[in-house]
Each structure stands twice: as structure tokens, then as C-alpha cells.
CHARMM internal coordinates of N, CA and C (Angstrom, degrees):
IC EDIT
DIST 1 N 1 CA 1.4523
DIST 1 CA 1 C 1.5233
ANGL 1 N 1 CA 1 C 110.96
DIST 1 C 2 N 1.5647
ANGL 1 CA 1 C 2 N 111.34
DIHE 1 N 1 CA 1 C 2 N -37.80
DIST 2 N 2 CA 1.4608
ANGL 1 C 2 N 2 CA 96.38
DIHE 1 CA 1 C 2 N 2 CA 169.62
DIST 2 CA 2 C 1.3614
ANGL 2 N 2 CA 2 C 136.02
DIHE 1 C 2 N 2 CA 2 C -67.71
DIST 2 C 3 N 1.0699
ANGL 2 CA 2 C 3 N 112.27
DIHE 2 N 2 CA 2 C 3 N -0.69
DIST 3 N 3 CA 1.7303
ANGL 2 C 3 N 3 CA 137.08
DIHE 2 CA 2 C 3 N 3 CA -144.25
DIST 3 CA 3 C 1.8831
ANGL 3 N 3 CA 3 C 78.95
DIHE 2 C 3 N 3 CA 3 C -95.02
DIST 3 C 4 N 1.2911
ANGL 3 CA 3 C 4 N 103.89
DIHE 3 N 3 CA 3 C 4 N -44.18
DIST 4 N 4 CA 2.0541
ANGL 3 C 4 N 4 CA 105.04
DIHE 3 CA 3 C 4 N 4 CA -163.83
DIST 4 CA 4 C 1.4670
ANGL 4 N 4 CA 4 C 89.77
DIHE 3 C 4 N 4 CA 4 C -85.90
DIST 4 C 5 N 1.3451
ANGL 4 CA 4 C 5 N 153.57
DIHE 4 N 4 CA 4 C 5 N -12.42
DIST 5 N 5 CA 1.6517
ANGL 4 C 5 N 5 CA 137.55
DIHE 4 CA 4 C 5 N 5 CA -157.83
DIST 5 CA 5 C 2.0586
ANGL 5 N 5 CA 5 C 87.52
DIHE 4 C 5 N 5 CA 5 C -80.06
DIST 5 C 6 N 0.8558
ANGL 5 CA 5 C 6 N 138.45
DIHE 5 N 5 CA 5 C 6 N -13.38
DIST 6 N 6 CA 1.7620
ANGL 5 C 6 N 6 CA 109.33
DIHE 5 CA 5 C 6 N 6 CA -175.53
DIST 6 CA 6 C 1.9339
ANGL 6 N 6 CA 6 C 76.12
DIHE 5 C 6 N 6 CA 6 C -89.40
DIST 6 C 7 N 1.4416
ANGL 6 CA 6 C 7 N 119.83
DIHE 6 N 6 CA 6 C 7 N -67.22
DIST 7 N 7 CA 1.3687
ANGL 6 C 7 N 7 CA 112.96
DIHE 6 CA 6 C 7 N 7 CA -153.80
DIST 7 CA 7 C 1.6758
ANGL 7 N 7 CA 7 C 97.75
DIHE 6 C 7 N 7 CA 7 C -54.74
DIST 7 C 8 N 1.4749
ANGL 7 CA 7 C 8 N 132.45
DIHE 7 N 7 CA 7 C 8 N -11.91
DIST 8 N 8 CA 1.3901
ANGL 7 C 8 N 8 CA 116.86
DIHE 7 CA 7 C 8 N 8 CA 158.60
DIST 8 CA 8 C 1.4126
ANGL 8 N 8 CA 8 C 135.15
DIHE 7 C 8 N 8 CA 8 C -57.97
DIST 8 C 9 N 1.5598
ANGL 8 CA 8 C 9 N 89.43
DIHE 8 N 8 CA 8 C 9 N -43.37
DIST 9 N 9 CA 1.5622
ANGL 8 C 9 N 9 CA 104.54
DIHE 8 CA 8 C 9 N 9 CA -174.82
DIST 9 CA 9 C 1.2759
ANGL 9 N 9 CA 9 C 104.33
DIHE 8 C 9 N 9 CA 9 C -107.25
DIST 9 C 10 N 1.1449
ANGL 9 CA 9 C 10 N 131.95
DIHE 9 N 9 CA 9 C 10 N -2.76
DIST 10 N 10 CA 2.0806
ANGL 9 C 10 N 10 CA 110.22
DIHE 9 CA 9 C 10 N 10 CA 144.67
DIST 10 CA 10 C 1.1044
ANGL 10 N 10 CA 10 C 118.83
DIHE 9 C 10 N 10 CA 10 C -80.08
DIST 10 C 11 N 1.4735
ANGL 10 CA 10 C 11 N 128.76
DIHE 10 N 10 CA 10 C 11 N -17.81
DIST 11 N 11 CA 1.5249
ANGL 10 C 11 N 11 CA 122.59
DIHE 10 CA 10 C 11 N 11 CA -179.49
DIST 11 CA 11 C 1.8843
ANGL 11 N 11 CA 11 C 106.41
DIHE 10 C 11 N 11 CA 11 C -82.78
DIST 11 C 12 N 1.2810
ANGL 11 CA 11 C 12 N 121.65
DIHE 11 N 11 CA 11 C 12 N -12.64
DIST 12 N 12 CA 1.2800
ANGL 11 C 12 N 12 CA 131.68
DIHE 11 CA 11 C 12 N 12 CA -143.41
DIST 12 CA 12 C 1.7617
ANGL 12 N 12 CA 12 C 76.50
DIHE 11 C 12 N 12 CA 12 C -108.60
DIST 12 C 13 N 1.7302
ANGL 12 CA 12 C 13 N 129.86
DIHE 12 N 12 CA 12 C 13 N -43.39
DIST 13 N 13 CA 1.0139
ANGL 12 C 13 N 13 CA 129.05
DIHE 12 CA 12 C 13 N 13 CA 177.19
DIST 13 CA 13 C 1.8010
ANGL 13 N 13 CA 13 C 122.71
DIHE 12 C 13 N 13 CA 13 C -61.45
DIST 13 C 14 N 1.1260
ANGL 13 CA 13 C 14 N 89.21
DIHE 13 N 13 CA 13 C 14 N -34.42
DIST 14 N 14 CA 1.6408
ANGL 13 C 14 N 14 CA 120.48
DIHE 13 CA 13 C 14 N 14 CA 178.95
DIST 14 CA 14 C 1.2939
ANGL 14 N 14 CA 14 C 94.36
DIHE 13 C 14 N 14 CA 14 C -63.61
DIST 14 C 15 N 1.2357
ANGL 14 CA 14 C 15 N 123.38
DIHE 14 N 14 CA 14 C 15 N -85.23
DIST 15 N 15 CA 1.3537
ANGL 14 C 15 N 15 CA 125.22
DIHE 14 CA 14 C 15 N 15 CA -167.67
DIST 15 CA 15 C 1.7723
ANGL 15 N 15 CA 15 C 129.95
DIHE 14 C 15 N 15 CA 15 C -44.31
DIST 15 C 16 N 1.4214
ANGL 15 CA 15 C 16 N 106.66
DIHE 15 N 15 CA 15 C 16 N -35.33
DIST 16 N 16 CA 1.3504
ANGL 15 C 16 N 16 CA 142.51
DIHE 15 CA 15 C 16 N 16 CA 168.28
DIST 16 CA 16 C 1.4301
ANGL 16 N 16 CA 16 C 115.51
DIHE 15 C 16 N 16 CA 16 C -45.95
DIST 16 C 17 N 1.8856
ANGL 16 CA 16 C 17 N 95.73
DIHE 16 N 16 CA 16 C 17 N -56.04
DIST 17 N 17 CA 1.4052
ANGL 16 C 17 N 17 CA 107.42
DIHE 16 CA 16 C 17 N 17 CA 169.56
DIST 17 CA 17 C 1.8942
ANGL 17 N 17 CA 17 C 117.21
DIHE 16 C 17 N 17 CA 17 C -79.19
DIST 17 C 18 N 0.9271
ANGL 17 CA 17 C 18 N 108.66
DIHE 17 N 17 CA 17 C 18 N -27.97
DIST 18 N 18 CA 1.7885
ANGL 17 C 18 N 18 CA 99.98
DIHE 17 CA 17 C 18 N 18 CA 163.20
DIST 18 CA 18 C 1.1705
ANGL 18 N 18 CA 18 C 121.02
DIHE 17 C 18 N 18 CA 18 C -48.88
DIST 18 C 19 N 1.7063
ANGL 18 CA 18 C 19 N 107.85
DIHE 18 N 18 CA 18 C 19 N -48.18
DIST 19 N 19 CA 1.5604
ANGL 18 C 19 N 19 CA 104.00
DIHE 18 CA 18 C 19 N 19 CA -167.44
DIST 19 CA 19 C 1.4931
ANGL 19 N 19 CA 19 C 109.30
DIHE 18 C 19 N 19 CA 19 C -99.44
DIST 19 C 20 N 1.2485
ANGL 19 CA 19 C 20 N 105.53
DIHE 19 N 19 CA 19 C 20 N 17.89
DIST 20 N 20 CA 1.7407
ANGL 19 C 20 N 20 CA 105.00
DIHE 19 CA 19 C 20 N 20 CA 161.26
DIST 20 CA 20 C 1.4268
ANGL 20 N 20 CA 20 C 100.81
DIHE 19 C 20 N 20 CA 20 C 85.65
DIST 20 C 21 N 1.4131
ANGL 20 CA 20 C 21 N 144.54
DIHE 20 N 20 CA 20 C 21 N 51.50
DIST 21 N 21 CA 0.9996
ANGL 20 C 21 N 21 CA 148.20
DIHE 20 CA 20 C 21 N 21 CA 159.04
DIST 21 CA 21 C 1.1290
ANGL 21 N 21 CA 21 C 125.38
DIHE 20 C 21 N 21 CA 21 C -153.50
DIST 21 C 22 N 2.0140
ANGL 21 CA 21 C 22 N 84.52
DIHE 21 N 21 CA 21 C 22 N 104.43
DIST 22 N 22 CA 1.3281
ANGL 21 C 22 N 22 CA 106.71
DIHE 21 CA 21 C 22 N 22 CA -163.67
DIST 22 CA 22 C 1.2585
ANGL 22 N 22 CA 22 C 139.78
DIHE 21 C 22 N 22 CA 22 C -65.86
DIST 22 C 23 N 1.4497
ANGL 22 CA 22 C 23 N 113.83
DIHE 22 N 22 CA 22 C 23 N -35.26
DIST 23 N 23 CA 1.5867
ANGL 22 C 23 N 23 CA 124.54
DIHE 22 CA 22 C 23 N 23 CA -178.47
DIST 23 CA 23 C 1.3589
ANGL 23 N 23 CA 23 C 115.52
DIHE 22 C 23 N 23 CA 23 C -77.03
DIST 23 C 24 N 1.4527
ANGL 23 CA 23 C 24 N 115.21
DIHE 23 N 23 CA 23 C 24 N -20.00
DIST 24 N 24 CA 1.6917
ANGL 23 C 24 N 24 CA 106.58
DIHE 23 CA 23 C 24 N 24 CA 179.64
DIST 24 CA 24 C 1.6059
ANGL 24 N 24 CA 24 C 86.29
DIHE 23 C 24 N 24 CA 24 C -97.71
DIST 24 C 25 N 1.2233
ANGL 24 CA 24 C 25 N 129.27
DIHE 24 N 24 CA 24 C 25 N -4.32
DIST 25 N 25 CA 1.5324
ANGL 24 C 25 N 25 CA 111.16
DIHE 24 CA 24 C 25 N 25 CA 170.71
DIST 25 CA 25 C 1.2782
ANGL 25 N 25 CA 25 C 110.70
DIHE 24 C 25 N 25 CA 25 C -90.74
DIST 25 C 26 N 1.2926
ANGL 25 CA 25 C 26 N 159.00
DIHE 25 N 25 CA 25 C 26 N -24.72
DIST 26 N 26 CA 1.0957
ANGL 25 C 26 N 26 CA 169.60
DIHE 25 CA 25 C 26 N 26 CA 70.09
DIST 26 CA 26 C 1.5923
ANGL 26 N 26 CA 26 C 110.70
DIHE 25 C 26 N 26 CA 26 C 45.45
DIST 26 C 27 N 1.4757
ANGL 26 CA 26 C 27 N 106.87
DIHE 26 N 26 CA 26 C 27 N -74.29
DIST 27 N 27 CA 1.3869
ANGL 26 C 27 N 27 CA 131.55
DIHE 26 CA 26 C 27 N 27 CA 154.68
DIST 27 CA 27 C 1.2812
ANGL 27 N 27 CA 27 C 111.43
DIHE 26 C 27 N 27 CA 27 C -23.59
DIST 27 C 28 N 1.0073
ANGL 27 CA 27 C 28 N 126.30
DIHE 27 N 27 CA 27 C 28 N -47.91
DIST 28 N 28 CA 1.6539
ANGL 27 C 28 N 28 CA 117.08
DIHE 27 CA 27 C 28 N 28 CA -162.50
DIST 28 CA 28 C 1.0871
ANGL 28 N 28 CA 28 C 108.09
DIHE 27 C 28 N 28 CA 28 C -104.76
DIST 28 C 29 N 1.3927
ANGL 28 CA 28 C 29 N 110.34
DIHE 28 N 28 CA 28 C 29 N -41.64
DIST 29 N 29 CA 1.8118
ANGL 28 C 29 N 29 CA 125.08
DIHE 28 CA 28 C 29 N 29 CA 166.75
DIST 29 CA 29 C 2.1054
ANGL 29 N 29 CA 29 C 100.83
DIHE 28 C 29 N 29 CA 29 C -13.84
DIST 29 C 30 N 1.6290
ANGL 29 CA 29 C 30 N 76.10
DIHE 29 N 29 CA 29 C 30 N -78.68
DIST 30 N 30 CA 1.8055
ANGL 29 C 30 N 30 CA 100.72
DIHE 29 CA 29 C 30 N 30 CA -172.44
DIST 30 CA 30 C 1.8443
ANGL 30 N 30 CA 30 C 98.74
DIHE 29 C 30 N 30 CA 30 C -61.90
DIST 30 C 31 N 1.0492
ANGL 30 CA 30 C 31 N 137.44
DIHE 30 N 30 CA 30 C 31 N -3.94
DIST 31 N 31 CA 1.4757
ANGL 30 C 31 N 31 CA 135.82
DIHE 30 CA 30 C 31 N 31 CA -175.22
DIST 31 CA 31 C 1.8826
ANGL 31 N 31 CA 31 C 105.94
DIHE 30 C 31 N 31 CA 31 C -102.43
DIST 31 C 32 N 1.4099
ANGL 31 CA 31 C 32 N 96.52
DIHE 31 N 31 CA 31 C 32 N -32.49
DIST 32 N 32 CA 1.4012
ANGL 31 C 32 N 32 CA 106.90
DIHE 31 CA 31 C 32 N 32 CA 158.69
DIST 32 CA 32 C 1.6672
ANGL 32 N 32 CA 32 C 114.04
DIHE 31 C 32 N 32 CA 32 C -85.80
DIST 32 C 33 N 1.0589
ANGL 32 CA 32 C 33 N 154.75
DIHE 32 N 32 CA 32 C 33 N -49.82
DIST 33 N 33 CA 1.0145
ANGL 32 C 33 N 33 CA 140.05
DIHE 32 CA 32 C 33 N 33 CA 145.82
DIST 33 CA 33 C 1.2595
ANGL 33 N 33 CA 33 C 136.23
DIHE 32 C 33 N 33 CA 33 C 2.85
DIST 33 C 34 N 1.2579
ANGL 33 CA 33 C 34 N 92.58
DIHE 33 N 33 CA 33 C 34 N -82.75
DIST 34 N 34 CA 2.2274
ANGL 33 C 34 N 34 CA 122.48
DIHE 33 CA 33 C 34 N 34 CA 169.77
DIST 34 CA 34 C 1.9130
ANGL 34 N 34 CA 34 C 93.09
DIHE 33 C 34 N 34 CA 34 C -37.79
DIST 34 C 35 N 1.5460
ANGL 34 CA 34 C 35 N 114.66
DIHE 34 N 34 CA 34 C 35 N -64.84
DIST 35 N 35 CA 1.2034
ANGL 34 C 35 N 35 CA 119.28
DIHE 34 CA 34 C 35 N 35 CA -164.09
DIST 35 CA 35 C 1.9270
ANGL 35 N 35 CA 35 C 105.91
DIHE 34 C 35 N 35 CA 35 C -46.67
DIST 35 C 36 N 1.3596
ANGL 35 CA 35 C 36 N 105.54
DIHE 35 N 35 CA 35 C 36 N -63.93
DIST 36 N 36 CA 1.0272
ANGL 35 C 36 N 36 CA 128.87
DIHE 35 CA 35 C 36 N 36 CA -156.09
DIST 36 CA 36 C 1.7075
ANGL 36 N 36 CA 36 C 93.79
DIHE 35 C 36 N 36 CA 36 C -55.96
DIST 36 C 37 N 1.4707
ANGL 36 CA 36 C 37 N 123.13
DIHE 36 N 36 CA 36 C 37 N -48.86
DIST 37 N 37 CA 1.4641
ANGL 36 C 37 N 37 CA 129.23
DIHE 36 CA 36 C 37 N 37 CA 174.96
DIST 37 CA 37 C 1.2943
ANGL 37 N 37 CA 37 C 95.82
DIHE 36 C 37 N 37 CA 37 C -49.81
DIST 37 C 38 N 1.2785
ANGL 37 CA 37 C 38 N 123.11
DIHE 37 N 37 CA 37 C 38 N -91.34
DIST 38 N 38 CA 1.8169
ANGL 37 C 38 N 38 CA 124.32
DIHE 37 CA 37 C 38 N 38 CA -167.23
DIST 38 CA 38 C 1.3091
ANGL 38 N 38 CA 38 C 88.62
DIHE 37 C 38 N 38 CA 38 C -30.64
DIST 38 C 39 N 1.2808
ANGL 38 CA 38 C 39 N 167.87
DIHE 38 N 38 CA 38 C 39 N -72.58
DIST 39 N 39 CA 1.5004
ANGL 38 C 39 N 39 CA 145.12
DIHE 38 CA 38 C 39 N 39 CA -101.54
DIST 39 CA 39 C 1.5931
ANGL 39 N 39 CA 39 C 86.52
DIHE 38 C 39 N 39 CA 39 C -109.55
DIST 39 C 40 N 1.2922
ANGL 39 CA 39 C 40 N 131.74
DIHE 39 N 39 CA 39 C 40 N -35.62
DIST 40 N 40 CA 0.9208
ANGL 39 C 40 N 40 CA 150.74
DIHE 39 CA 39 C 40 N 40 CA -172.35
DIST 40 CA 40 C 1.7769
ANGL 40 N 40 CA 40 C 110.84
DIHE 39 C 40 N 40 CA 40 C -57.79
DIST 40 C 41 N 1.7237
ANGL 40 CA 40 C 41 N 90.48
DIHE 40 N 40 CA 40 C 41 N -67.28
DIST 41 N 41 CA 1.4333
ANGL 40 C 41 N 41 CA 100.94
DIHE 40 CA 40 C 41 N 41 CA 179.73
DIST 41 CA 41 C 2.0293
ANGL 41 N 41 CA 41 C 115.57
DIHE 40 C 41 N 41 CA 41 C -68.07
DIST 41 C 42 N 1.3219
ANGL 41 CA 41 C 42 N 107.46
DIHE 41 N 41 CA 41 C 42 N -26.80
DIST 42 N 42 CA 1.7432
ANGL 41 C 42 N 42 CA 112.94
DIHE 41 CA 41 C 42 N 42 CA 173.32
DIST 42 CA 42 C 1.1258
ANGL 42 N 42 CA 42 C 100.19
DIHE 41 C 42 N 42 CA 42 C -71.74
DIST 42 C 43 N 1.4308
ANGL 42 CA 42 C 43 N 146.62
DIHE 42 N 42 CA 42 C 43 N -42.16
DIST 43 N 43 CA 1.3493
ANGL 42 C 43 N 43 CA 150.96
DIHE 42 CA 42 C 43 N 43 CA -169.80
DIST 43 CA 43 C 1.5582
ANGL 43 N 43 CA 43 C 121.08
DIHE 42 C 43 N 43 CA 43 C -58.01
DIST 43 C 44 N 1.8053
ANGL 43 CA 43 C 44 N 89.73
DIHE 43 N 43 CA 43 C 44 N -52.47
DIST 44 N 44 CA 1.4172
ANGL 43 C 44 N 44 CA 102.13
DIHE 43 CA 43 C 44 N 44 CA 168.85
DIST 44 CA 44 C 1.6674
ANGL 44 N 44 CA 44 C 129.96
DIHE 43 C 44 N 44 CA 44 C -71.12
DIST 44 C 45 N 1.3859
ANGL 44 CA 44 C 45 N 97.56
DIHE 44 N 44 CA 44 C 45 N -33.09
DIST 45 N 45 CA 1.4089
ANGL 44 C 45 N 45 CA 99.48
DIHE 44 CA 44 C 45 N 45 CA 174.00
DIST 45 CA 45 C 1.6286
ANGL 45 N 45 CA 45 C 126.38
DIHE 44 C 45 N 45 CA 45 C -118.93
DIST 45 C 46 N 1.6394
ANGL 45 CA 45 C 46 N 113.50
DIHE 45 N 45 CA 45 C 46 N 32.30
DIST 46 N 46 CA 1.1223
ANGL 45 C 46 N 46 CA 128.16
DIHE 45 CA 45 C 46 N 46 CA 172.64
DIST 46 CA 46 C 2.1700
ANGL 46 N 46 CA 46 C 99.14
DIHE 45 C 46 N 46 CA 46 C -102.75
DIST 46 C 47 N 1.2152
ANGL 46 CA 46 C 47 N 103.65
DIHE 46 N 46 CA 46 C 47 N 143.15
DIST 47 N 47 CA 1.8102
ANGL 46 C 47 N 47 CA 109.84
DIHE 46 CA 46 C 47 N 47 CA -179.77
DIST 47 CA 47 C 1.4577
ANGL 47 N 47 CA 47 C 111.53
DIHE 46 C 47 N 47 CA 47 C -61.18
DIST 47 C 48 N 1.1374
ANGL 47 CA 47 C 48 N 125.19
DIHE 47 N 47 CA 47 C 48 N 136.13
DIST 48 N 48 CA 1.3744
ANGL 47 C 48 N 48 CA 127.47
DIHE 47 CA 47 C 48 N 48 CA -173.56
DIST 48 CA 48 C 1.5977
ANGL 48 N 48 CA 48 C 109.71
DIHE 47 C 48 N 48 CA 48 C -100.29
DIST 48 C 49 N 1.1356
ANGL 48 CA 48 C 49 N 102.35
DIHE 48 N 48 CA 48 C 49 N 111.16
DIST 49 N 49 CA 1.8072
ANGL 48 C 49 N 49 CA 125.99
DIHE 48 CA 48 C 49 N 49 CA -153.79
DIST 49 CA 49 C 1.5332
ANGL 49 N 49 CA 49 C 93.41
DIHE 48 C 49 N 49 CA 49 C -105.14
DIST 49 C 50 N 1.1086
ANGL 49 CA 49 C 50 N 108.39
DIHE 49 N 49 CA 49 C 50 N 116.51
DIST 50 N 50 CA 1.7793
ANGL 49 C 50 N 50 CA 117.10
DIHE 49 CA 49 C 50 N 50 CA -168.93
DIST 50 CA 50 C 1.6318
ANGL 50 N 50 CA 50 C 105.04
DIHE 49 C 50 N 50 CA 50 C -148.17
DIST 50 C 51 N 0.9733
ANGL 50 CA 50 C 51 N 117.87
DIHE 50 N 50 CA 50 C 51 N 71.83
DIST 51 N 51 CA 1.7901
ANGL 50 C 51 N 51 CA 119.11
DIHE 50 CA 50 C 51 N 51 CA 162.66
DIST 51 CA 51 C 1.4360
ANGL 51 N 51 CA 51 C 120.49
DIHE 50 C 51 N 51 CA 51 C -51.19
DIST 51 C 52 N 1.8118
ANGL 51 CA 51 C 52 N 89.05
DIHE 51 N 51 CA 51 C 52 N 115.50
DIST 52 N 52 CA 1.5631
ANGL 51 C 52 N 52 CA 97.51
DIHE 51 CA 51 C 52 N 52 CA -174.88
DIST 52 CA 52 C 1.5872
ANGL 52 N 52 CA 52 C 120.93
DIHE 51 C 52 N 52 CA 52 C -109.79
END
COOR INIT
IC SEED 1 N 1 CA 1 C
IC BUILD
């Protein structure tokens, strides 16, 4: 379930921005962002565990 929260909250940004409302589209933009960094920054600096 966490794996879908950015494709939640960019489609939720997307949609926001169709119907002309800007600040919760905006809003989520940067709420997807933030997400996408943290996953980004644990990814990069978590050990890469690969059974060979």
C-alpha cells in the first residue's frame, strides 16, 4: 500500500489541477515530492541485500 501513496498523490494533484484548484494541486504536487525524496534518500543509503 505504500508503494501506491506517490501514484495516489500525483493523480490526486493531477486531478485538482483539471478542475481548477490550485492550492490543493500544488499541495500535493510538493506532498508527492517530499515522498518521492525520503524513498529516494532510504534507498540510497539503506545496504543493498542481493542473494546470490
Amino acid at each position: 500500500m505504500v508503494m501506491m501513496l506517490p501514484f495516489v498523490t500525483g493523480t490526486l494533484a493531477v486531478w485538482f489541477g483539471l478542475v481548477g484548484r490550485r492550492r490543493p494541486c500544488v499541495t500535493f504536487w510538493l506532498l508527492t515530492l517530499v515522498i518521492f525524496a525520503a524513498w529516494c534518500n532510504y534507498h540510497m543509503t539503506s545496504p543493498l541485500a542481493l542473494s546470490l
